[in-house]
N, C-alpha and C positions, 0 to 999 in steps of 0.2 A: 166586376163593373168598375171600368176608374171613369169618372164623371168629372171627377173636377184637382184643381193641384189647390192644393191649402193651401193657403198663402200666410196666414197664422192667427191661431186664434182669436177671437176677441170677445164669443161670448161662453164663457164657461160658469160651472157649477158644479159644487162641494162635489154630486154625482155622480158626476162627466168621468173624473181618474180616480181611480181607486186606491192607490199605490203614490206615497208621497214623492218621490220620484218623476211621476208621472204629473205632476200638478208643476213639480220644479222646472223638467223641460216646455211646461207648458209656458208658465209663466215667462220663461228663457224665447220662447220664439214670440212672446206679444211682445216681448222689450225689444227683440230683433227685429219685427216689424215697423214700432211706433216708433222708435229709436227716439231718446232724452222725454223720458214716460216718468212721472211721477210716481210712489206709493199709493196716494190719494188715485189717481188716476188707474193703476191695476189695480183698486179694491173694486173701481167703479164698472171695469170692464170684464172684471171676473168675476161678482161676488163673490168672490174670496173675505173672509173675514181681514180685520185689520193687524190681528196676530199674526195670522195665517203667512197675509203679503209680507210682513216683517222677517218672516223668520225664514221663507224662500228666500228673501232677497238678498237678505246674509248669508246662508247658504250658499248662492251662486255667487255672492263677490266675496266669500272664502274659497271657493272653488278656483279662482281669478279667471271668473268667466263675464263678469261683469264688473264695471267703474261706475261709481256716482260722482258728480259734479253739480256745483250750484245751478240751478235751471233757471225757467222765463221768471220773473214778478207774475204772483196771483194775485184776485181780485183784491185782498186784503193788504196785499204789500208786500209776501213776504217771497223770498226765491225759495221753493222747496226743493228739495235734493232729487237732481235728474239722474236715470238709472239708463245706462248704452251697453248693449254689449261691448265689449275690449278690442277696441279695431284689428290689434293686430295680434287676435287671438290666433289667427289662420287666414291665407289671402287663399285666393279662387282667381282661377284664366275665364275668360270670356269669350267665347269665337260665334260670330257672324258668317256662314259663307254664305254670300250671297250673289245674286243673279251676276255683277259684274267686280264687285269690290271682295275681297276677304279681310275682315277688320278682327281683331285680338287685340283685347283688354287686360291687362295684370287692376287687382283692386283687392282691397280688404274687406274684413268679413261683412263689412258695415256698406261698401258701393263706393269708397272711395276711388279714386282713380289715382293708380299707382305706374304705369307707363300703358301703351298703347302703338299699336301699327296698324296699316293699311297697305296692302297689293292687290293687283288686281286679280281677281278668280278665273279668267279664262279656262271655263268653261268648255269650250269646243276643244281644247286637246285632249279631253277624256277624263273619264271620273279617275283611274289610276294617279293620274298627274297631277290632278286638282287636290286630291288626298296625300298628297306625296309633301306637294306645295302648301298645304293645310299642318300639316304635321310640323314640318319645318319650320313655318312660322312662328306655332307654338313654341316649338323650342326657342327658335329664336328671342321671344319675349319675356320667355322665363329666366334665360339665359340674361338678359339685358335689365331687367326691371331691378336689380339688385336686393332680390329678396331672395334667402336663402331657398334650396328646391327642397326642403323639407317640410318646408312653411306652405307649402302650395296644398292647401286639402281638398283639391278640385277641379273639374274641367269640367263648363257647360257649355255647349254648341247649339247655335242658332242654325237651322237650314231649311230653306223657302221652298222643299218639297213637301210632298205629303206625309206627314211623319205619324207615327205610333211610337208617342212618348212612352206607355206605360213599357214597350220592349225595347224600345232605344233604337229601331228600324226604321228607314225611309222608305217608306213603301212604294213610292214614284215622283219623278220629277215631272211637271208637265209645263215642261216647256219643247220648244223645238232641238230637235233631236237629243233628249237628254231622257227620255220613258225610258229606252231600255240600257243604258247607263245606269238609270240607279232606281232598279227595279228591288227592292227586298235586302238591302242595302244594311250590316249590321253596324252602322254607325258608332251608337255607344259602345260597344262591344272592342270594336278595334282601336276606339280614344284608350280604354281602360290598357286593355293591352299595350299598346304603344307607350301608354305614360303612368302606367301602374299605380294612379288614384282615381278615384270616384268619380263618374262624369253622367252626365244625362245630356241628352238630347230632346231638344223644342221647337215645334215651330216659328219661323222666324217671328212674324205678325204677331206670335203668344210672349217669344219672349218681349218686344217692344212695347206690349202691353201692359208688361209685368214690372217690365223697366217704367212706364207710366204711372204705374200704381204704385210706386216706391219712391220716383225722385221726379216725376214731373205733376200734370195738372191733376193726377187720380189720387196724390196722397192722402185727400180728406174726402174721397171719394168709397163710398164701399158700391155704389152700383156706376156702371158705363159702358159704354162701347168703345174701344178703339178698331180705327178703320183706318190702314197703310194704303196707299195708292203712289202704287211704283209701274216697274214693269210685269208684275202681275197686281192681283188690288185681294188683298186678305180681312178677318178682321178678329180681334180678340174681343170676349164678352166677361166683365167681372158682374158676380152677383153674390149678394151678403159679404162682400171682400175677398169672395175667389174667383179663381179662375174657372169657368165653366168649358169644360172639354166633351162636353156630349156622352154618351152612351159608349162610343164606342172608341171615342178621342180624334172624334172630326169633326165637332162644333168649330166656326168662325170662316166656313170656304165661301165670304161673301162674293166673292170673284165669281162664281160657279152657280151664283146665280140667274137664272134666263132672264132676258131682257128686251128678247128681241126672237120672238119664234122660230123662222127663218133668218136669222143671222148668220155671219160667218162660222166658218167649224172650227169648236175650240180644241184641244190636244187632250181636254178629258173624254171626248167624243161628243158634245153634245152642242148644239148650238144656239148661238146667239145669246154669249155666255155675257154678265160683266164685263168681266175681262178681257174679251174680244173688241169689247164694245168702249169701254173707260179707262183702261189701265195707260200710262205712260207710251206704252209700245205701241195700241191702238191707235193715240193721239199723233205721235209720229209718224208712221203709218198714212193715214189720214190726211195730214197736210203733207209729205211727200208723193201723194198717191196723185192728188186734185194740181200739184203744181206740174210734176213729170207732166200731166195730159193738159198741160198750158194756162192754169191757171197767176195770174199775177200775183204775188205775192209780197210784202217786204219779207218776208222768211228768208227767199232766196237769196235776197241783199245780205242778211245779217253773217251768209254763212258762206259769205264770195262766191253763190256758185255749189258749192258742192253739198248737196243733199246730203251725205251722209255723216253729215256735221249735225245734224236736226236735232235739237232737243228739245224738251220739254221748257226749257229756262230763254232760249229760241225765240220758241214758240209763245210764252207768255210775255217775253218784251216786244215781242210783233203785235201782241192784241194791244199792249199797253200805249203803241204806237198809232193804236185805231187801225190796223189792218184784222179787213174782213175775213181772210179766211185764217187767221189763225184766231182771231173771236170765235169763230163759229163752230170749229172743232173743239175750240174748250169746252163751248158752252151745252155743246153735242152730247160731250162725256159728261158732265155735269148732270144734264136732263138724264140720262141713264142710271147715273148715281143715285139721284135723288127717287127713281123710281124704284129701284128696289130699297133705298132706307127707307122710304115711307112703308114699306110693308115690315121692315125692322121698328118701326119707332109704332105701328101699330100692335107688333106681336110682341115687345118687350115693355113699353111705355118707357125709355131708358130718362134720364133727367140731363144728363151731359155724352155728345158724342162727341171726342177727341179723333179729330184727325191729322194724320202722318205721311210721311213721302214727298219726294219730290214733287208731286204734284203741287199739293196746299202750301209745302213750303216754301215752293215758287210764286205762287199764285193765292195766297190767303183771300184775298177779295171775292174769289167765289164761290166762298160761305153764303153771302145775299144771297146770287140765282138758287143756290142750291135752297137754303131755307122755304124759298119761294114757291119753289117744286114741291118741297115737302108740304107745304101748308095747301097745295092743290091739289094733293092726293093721300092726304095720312088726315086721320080722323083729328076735327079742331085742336079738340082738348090735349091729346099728346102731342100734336102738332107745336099747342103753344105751349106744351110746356120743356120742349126739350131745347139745351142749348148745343147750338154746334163750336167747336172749339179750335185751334189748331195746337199741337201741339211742339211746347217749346224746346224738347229735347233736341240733340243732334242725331249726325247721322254713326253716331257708337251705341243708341239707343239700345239695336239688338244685341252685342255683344255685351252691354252692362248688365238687361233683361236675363241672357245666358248666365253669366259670372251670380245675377241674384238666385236664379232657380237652383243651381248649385249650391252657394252659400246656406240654403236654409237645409239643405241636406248634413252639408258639412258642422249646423250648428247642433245638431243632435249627434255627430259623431263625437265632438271635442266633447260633450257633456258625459255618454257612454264615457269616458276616458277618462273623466276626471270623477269619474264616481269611486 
C-alpha cells in the first residue's frame, strides 16, 4: 500500500529507529524540510535527547552534509546556531509537462532556483515527439545551468495525467485525443534510461502542492488542501505534513467529481464532471459557445474578432469591465466549485484551502462568491472555520514541486554515501 509520500519527519521517538544511522538520516531530512532549524528546535520536534541532537548534528556536518549559520533572535535575545542542509551538496532538474507549456527547472538541494526554461508542449504531434521535445530540453538545461552533470543527483517530472507514482507509470491522459497516447506509459523508467540518475514521477497538481508546502503559503502548515484550476482542475491534500495519495495513489481527482448528473461527457467516461463544468477550458468553451449563437459580448471586442484568442485573462477583464456574459460564466464555474468543496470542507474540516491556476490567479476576487457558496452548503462550523487562499507561487510551481520530490530522495542517497 503507498498512501502517502513523507515529506519528512517531524514527530519522532527514541523508538521509531533503531539503528543510529537511522535516527541520523532522520534528523537529516527534518533539517531538509524545516531548513535553518535550530538544536533547541530538533530536540522539540523529535524528542530526541539534547545529547543525542548534539551529537547527530556534528556528525552530519562532519559528514559535510550540513552547515550551521547564526539564525533568527530568540525570545531571549540571543541568535542560536541555524542547521541547512549544504545547498550545493547536489542539485535536482525539475520538469513540468504540462497541457500547453513544458517548463524545466535546474535548483539545489535546498529549491533554490539555479536556471530554468519554458517551450511549449504541443501536445497534438504525439506523445513520441512530446518526449523527444521533453528530453532535449532537459538536456538543454543541464547543459546551460553551469553546474557540472555530475552534480545533478536527479530528475523529477510533473505530468497532468493519471499517474501511478509508486511505478513511475502514467496510466492515462484524459484529455482529448491524448487516452491512447499515453495509456500505461513508463515515464520514470525511460527518464532513468535516458539520463542515467534517479527520477520519479508525480502528479502535476501533487507536485504544486508539494512545491506549496515547501516554499509557498503551506510552509507552516501541516494540514490543507491545494486546489489548481487550469484546463483541467486537480487537487493535492496534506495531512500531519504529508502528502496523502489514497490507497491506491489516486487521492486528489477533484476535477472527476460529479456536479452536475446529466452533464456534458467527460473523457473519463463519466458525466457532468467538474471539470466539464469549471475548469479553464469549460469557461472558454462557454463564452465562445453563447457568443458564436449571437450573443453580445465585450469578449469579442477584447479579442478583435477572433474567438480563438479567448482566454481565461479575456475573459476575467470583460467581467471586470461589467460584462454580463463573461460575469456569468465565471460565476457559473465558481457555483460548481464551491459545490463540490463544500462536500470537501465537510469530509476533511481542512483550516486553509490554497488555490492555484490561472483561474484564481487571474481572477483572485472570487474567493467571496465562492466562500459564499460554501457557507450555503458546507456544515456552519467548518464552513467558518476554513480560510480560502490564493496562492502566491508562480507558474514553475510544478517543476520546483518535481525538482523537491526528487531532492528528498536524493538526500538519502548522498547520506548512504557518506557513510
Amino acid at each position: 500500500m503507498q498512501n502517502q509520500l513523507q515529506d519528512d519527519p517531524t514527530e519522532l521517538t527514541n523508538s521509531t529507529y533503531r539503528k543510529p544511522s537511522q535516527k541520523e538520516l532522520a534528523v537529516l531530512r527534518l533539517i531538509h524540510r524545516k531548513n535553518d532549524v535550530s538544536r533547541v528546535e530538533l530536540i522539540e520536534l523529535t524528542g530526541f535527547s539534547a545529547g543525542l541532537i548534539t551529537g547527530i548534528t556534528q556528525a552530519l556536518i562532519g559528514k559535510q552534509l550540513v552547515t550551521e549559520s547564526p539564525g533568527r533572535p530568540s525570545a531571549a535575545g540571543r541568535k542560536p546556531l541555524a542547521l541547512r542542509v549544504r545547498p550545493n551538496a547536489a542539485y535536482v532538474v525539475g520538469v513540468d509537462l504540462g497541457s500547453f507549456y513544458l517548463r524545466v527547472v535546474v535548483t539545489d538541494i535546498l529549491g533554490n532556483l539555479v536556471h530554468k526554461l519554458r517551450t511549449e508542449t504541443s501536445l497534438s504531434q504525439g506523445r513520441e515527439k512530446v518526449l523527444d521535445k521533453t528530453f532535449t530540453a532537459v538536456h538543454k538545461a543541464i547543459n546551460e545551468c553551469g553546474i557540472p552533470k555530475e552534480a545533478i543527483g536527479g530528475i523529477g517530472m510533473a505530468h497532468s495525467g493519471i499517474i501511478d507514482s509508486a511505478t513511475g507509470v502514467v496510466l492515462s491522459y484524459p484529455r482529448p485525443g491524448q487516452m491512447t497516447e499515453w495509456k500505461n506509459v513508463p515515464l520514470q523508467k525511460m527518464l532513468e534510461q535516458e539520463f542515467a540518475v534517479p527520477c520519479v514521477l508525480e502528479d502535476s497538481v501533487r507536485a504544486i502542492a508539494l512545491a506549496e508546502r515547501c516554499f509557498g503559503i503551506g510552509t507552516n502548515l501541516e494540514d490543507f488542501v491545494y486546489i489548481d484550476v487550469g484546463m483541467g482542475i486537480g487537487a493535492g491534500i496534506f495531512l500531519n505534513g504529508n502528502l496523502y495519495k489514497g490507497f491506491g495513489g489516486g487521492a486528489g481527482e477533484f476535477g472527476h467529481m460529479t456536479v452536475e448528473e446529466n452533464g456534458p461527457l467527460c473523457c473519463c467516461g463519466n458525466n457532468g464532471c467538474l471539470e466539464m463544468m469549471a475548469s479553464c477550458a469549460a469557461i472558454i468553451h462557454a463564452a465562445r459557445s453563447a457568443i458564436e449563437q449571437g450573443v453580445d459580448s465585450k469578449i469579442r471586442e477584447l479579442v478583435a474578432g477572433d474567438l480563438e484568442q479567448v482566454s481565461v485573462e479575456i475573459i476575467a477583464e470583460a467581467a471586470q469591465e461589467n460584462d454580463s456574459l463573461a460575469f456569468r460564466v465565471l460565476h457559473d464555474a465558481v457555483s460548481h466549485i464551491g459545490v463540490a468543496l463544500a462536500d470537501v470542507v465537510n469530509l476533511l474540516n481542512p483550516g486553509v484551502v490554497v488555490f492555484g491556476g490561472p483561474l484564481f490567479r487571474t481572477a483572485p476576487y472570487l474567493l467571496e462568491p465562492l466562500k459564499r457558496v460554501i457557507k450555503q452548503r458546507a456544515l456552519e462550523r467548518s464552513a467558518n472555520q476554513v480560510q480560502l487562499r490564493v496562492s502566491n507561487l508562480g507558474s514553475e510551481a510544478g517543476a520546483l514541486g518535481a525538482a523537491r520530490a526528487i531532492s528528498q530522495r536524493v538526500i538519502e542517497r548522498l547520506y548512504r554515501k557518506a557513510l
